[in-house]
C-alpha positions as CSV (number, residue, x, y, z in Angstrom):
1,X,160.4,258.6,101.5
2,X,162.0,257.7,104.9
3,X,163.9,260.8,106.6
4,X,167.3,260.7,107.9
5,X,167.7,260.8,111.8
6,X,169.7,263.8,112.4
7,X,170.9,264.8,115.5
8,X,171.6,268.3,117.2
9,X,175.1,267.3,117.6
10,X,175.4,265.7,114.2
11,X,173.2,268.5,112.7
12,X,174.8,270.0,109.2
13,X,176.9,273.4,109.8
14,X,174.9,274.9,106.8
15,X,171.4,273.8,108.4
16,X,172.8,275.3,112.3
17,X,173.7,278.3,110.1
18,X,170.1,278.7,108.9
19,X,168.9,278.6,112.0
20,X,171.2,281.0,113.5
21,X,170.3,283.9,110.6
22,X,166.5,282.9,111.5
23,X,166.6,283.5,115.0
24,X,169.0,286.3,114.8
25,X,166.6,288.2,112.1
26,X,163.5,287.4,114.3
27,X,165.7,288.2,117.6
28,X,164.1,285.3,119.6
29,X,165.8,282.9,122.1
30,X,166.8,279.5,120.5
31,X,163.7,277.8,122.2
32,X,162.9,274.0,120.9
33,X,159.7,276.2,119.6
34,X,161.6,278.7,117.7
35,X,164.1,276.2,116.4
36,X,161.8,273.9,115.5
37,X,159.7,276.9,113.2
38,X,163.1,278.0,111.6
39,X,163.8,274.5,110.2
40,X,160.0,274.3,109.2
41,X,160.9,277.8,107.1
42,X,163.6,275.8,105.5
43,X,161.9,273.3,104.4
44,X,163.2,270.5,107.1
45,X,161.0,268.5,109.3
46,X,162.7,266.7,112.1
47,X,161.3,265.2,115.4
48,X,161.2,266.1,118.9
49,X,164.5,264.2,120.1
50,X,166.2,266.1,116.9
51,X,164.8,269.3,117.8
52,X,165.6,269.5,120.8
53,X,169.4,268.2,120.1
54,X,169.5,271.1,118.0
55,X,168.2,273.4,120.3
56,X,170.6,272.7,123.1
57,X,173.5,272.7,120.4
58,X,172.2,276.5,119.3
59,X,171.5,277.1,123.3
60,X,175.2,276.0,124.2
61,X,176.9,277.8,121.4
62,X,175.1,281.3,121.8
63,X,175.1,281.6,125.7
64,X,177.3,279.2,127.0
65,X,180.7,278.1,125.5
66,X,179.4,275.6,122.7
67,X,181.4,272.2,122.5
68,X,183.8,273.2,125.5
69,X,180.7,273.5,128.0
70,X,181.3,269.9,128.9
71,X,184.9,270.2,129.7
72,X,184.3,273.0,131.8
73,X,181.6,271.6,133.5
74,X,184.0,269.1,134.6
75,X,185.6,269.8,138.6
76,X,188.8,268.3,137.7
77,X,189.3,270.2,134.6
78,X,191.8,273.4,135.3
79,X,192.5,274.6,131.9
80,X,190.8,274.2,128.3
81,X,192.9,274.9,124.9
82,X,191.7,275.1,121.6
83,X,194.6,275.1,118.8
84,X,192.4,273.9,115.9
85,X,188.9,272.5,115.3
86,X,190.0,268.8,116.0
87,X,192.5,269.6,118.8
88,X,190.9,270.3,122.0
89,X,192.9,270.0,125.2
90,X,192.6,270.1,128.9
91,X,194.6,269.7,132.1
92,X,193.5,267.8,134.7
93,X,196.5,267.9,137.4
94,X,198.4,265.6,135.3
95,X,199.8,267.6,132.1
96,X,197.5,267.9,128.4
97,X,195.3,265.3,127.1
98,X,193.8,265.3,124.1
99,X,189.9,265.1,124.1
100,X,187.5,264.0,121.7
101,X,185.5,267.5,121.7
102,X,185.6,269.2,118.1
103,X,184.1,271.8,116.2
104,X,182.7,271.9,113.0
105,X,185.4,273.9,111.5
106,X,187.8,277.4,112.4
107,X,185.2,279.2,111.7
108,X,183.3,277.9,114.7
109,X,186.2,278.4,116.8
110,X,186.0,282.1,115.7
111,X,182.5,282.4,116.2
112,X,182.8,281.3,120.1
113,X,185.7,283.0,120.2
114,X,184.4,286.3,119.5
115,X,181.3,285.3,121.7
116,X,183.1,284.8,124.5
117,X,185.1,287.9,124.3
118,X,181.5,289.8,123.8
119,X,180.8,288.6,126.8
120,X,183.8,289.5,129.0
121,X,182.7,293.2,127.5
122,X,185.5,293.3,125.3
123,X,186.5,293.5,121.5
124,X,187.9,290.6,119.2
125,X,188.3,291.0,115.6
126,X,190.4,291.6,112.5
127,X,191.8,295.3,114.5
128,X,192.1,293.7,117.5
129,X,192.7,290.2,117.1
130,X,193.5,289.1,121.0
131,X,192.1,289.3,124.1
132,X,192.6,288.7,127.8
133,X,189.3,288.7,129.9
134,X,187.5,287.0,132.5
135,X,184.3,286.0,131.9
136,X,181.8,286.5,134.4
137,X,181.8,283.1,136.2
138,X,185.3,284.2,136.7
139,X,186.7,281.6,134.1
140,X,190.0,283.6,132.6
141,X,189.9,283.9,128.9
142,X,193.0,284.7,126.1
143,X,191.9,284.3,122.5
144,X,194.1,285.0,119.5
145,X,192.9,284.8,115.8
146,X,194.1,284.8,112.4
147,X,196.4,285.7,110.8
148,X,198.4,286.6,114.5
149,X,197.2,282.8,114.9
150,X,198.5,280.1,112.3
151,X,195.5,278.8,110.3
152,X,192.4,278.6,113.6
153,X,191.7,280.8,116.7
154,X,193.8,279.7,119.5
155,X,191.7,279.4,122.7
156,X,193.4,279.3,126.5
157,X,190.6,279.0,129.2
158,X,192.0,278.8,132.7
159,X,189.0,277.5,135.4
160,X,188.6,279.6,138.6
161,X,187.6,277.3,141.6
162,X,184.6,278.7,143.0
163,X,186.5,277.9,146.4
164,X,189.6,278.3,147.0
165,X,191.5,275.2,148.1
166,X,192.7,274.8,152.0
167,X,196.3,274.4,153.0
168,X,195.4,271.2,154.1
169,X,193.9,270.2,150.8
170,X,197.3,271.2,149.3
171,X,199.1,269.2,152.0
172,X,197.0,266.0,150.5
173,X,197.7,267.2,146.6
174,X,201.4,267.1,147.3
175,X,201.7,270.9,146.6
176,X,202.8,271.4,150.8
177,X,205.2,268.5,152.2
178,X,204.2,267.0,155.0
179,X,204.4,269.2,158.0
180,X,205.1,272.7,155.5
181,X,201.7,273.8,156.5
182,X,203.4,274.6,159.7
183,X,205.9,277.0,158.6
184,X,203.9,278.4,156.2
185,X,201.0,279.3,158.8
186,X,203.8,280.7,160.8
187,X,204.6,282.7,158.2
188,X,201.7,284.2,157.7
189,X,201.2,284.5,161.7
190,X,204.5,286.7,161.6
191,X,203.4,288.9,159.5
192,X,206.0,288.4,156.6
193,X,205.5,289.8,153.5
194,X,206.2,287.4,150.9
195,X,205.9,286.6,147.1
196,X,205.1,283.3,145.5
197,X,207.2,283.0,142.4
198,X,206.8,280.1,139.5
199,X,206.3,279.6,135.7
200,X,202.6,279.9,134.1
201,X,200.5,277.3,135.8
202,X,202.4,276.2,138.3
203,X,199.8,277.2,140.6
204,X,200.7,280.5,142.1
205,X,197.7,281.7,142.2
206,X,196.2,278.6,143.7
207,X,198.7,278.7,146.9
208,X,198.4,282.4,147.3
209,X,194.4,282.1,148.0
210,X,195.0,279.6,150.6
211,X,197.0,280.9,152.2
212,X,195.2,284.3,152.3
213,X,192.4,282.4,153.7
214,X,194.5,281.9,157.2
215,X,194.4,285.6,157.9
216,X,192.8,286.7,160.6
217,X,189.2,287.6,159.9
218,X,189.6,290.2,161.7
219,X,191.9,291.8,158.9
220,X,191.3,293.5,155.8
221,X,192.2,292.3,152.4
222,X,192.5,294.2,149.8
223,X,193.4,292.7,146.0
224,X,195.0,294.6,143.1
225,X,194.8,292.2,139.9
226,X,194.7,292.2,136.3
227,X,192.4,289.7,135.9
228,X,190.6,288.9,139.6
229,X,191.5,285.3,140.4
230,X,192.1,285.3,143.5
231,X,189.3,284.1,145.9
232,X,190.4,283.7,149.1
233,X,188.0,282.1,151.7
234,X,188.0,285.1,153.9
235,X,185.4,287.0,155.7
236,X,186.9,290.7,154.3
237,X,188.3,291.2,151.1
238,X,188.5,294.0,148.9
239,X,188.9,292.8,145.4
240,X,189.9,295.7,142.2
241,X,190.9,294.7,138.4
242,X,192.6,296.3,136.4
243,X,190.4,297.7,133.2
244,X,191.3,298.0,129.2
245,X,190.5,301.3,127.3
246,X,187.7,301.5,125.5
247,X,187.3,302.2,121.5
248,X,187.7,306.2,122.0
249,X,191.0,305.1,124.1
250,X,189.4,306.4,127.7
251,X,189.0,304.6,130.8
252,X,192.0,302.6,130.8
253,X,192.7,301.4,134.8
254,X,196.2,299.8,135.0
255,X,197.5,297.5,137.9
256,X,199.6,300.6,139.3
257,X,196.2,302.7,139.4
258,X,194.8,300.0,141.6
259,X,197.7,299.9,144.3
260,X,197.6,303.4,144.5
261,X,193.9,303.2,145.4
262,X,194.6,300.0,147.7
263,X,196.8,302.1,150.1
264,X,194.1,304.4,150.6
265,X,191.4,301.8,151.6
266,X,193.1,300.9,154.8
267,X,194.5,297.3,153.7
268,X,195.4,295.0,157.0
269,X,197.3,292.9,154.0
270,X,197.6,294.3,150.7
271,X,198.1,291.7,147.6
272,X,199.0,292.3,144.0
273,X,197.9,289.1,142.0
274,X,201.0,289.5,139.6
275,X,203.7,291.9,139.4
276,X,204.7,292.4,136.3
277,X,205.4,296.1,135.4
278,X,205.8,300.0,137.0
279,X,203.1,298.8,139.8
280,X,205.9,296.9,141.8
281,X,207.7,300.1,142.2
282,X,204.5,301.3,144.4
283,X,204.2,297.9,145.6
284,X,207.6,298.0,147.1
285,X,207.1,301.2,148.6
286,X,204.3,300.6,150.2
287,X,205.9,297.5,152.0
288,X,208.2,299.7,153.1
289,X,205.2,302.7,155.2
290,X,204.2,300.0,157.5
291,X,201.9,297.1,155.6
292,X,203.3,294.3,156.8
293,X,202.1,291.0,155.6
294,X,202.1,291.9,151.9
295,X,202.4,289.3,149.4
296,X,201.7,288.7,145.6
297,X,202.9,286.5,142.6
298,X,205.9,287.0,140.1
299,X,206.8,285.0,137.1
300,X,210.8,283.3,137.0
301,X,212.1,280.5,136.4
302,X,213.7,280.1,140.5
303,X,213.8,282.3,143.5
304,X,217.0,283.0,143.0
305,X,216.2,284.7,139.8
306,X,213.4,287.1,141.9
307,X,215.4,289.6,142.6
308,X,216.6,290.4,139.3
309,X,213.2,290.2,137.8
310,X,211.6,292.6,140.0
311,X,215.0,294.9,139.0
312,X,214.1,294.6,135.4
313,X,210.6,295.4,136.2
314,X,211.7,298.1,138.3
315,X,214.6,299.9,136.4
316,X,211.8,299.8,133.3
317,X,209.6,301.8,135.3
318,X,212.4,304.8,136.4
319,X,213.9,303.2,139.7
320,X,217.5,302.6,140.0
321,X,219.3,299.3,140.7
322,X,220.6,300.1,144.2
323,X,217.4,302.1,145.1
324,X,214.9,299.3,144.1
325,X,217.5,296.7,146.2
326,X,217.1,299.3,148.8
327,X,213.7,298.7,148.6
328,X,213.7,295.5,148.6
329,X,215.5,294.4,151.2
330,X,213.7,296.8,153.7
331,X,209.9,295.6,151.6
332,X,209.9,291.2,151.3
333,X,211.2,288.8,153.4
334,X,210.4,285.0,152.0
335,X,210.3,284.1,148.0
336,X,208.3,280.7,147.8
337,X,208.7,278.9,144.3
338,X,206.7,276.5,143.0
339,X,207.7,274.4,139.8
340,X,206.0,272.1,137.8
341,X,207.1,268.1,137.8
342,X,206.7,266.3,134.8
343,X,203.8,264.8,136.1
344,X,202.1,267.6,136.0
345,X,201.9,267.9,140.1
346,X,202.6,271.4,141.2
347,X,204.6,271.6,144.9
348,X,206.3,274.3,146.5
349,X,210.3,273.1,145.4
350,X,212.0,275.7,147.3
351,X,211.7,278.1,150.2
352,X,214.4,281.1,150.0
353,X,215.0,284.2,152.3
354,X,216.3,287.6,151.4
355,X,219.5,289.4,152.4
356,X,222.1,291.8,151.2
357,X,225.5,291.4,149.7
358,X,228.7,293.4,150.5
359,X,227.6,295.6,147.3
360,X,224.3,296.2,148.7
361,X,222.3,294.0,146.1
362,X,219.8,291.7,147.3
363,X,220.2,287.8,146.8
364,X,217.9,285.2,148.1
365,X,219.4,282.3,150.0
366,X,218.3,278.9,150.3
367,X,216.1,278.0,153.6
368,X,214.0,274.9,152.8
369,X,213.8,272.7,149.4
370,X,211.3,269.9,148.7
371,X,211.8,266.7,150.1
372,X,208.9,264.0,149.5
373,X,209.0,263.5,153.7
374,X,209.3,267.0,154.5
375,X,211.1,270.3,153.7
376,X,214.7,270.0,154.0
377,X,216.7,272.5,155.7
378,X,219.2,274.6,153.8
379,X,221.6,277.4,155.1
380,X,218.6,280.2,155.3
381,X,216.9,278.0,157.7
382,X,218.4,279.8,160.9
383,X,217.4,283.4,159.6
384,X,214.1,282.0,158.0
385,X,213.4,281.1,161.8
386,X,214.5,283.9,163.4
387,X,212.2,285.8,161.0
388,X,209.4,284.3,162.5
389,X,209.9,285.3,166.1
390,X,208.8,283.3,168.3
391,X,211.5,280.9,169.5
392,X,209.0,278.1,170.6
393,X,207.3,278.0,167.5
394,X,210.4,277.6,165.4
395,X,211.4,274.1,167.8
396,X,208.1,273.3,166.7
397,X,208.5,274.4,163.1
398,X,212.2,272.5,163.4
399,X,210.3,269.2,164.7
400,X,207.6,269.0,161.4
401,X,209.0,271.0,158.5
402,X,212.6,269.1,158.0
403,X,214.4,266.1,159.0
């Protein structure tokens, strides 16, 4: 009788599954030789090219991230979702597509799933049924399954550049206008401290590493992040992540440990990747003993709205409203917002300065919005200038950032 041609990535779920109870009983690695003896222990014969299909298939889906390794092989891919067995997304640049990557069935998402998070040293199952993790090629991971998640596992992988792109790459993306790179070297020149506010994705963290990357190299980075995706072409940086508990609940490091520790490690420029609770309280504070140049990311929906998000975060963590605008206003000087078109192109859309009210209360004011030419001025512009000091770099500044 003539066999079937079966291939490794057409190979039955319940014949994979066979397989995968052989070589976990036996403990070896899913070698063509190994796979090739468990389907000869179930009574299947198949030839080389069908062995080794198979193989790879086991290979992919035990070390590496099964079906998605393709996708995130890809340079241009940025983020990977999984929302059920047949719907597979990524992001390019240029909003969600739809790809033709599937898996067998949500127990397959699962599987990976759990794999992945095994990976990233922590737990996913039934007790704890998400996760938020970077894997160790620095891919971030956020997995949520059943019953928190509606029928399959839900899957988020966000792709870390191994290198982080150049304000002059961002310049050619769209992200900078033409002629922003000079303001915003000049910012960093001056020594502002800043924050880079947006939505998720917008690329905040993207902006925030190259712009690190035009510090001196003579100065000291030091990092405080939840999830370390910050990589800054820089010849000194100290990077620290935050750390879950463990099943005994002990060991837990939180994003206000890690600032703490930053100010005693001599930081040139200290960063926290994302404020988002007590830690900005510290972070404020120690803007305010003499590290200038501090900067980090914050989630809201404009700069305008910056302020009162960091008084939410702060009031939640003991400060009070006038104290926190206290330290504000003395702690950050620039909010740069990024949005997201609906094209899916990121781009800084606004560029706002801090100052106080009659009441005391910080509000940001407009210095420079988007403009597809070049930033255009707004009524901040003036003090945005005189922030940065040098009165012959701001003519130049005048010359290529607006018209």
């Amino acid at each position: 009788m003539r066999r079937p041609t079966v291939t490794g990535a057409g190979m039955p779920p319940a014949l994979l599954d066979g397989v995968r109870r052989w070589l976990a009983e036996s403990g070896a690695e899913p070698t063509p030789a190994r796979v090739a003896q468990a389907l000869r222990d179930q009574g299947r014969v198949l030839g080389d090219a069908e062995v080794l299909g198979a193989a790879q298939q086991l290979r992919s889906e035990l070390v590496g991230s099964g079906p998605l390794d393709r996708l995130l092989a890809d340079t241009s891919v940025t983020d990977v979702l999984v929302s059920a067995p047949d719907r597979v997304w990524v992001d390019r640049g240029g909003g969600l597509e739809l790809t033709d990557v599937s898996f067998p069935d949500a127990m397959a998402v699962r599987r990976l799933a759990q794999r992945l998070a095994a990976v990233a040293g922590r737990r996913l199952d039934d007790a704890r049924p998400w996760v938020d993790a970077r894997l160790p090629d620095g891919t971030r991971l956020h997995a949520v399954l059943p019953p928190v998640a509606v029928g399959c596992a839900c899957l988020s992988l966000r792709v870390v550049r191994p290198r982080a792109f150049t304000l002059d790459e961002l310049v050619a993306a769209g992200t900078v206008p033409p002629g922003g790179d000079r303001v915003l070297r000049a910012l960093l020149d001056a020594r502002l401290s800043f924050l880079v506010s947006g939505g998720t994705g917008s690329g905040k963290t993207t902006l925030l590493s190259a712009l690190l990357g035009l510090v001196g190299p003579d100065e000291r980075i030091v990092l405080a992040e939840d999830s370390a995706e910050l990589r800054p072409d820089h010849p000194h940086v100290v990077r620290l992540e935050t750390r879950p508990a463990n099943q005994e609940g002990a060991g837990l490091v939180t994003l206000e440990d890690l600032v703490r520790q930053a100010l005693r490690m001599r930081p040139d420029r200290l960063v926290v990747g994302e404020a988002r609770g007590s830690e900005v309280v510290h972070l404020l504070a120690a803007l305010n003993t003499g590290h200038e140049g501090g900067s980090g990311t914050v989630h809201a929906n404009a700069a305008a709205d910056v302020p009162a998000r960091l008084e939410a975060l702060g009031t939640a963590a003991g400060l009070d409203r006038l104290a926190l605008h206290s330290q504000l206003a003395a702690a950050l000087s620039v909010v740069l917002h990024l949005v997201r078109d609906r094209t899916g192109r990121r781009r800084i859309a606004e560029v706002h300065v801090l100052e106080r009210d009659p009441s005391g209360l910080v509000r940001t004011v407009p210095a420079l919005r988007w403009g597809p030419e070049t930033f255009v001025y707004e009524r901040g512009w003036e003090r945005l200038r005189g922030l940065l000091r040098a009165p012959d770099r701001g003519r130049g500044l005048r010359e290529g950032a607006g018209g």
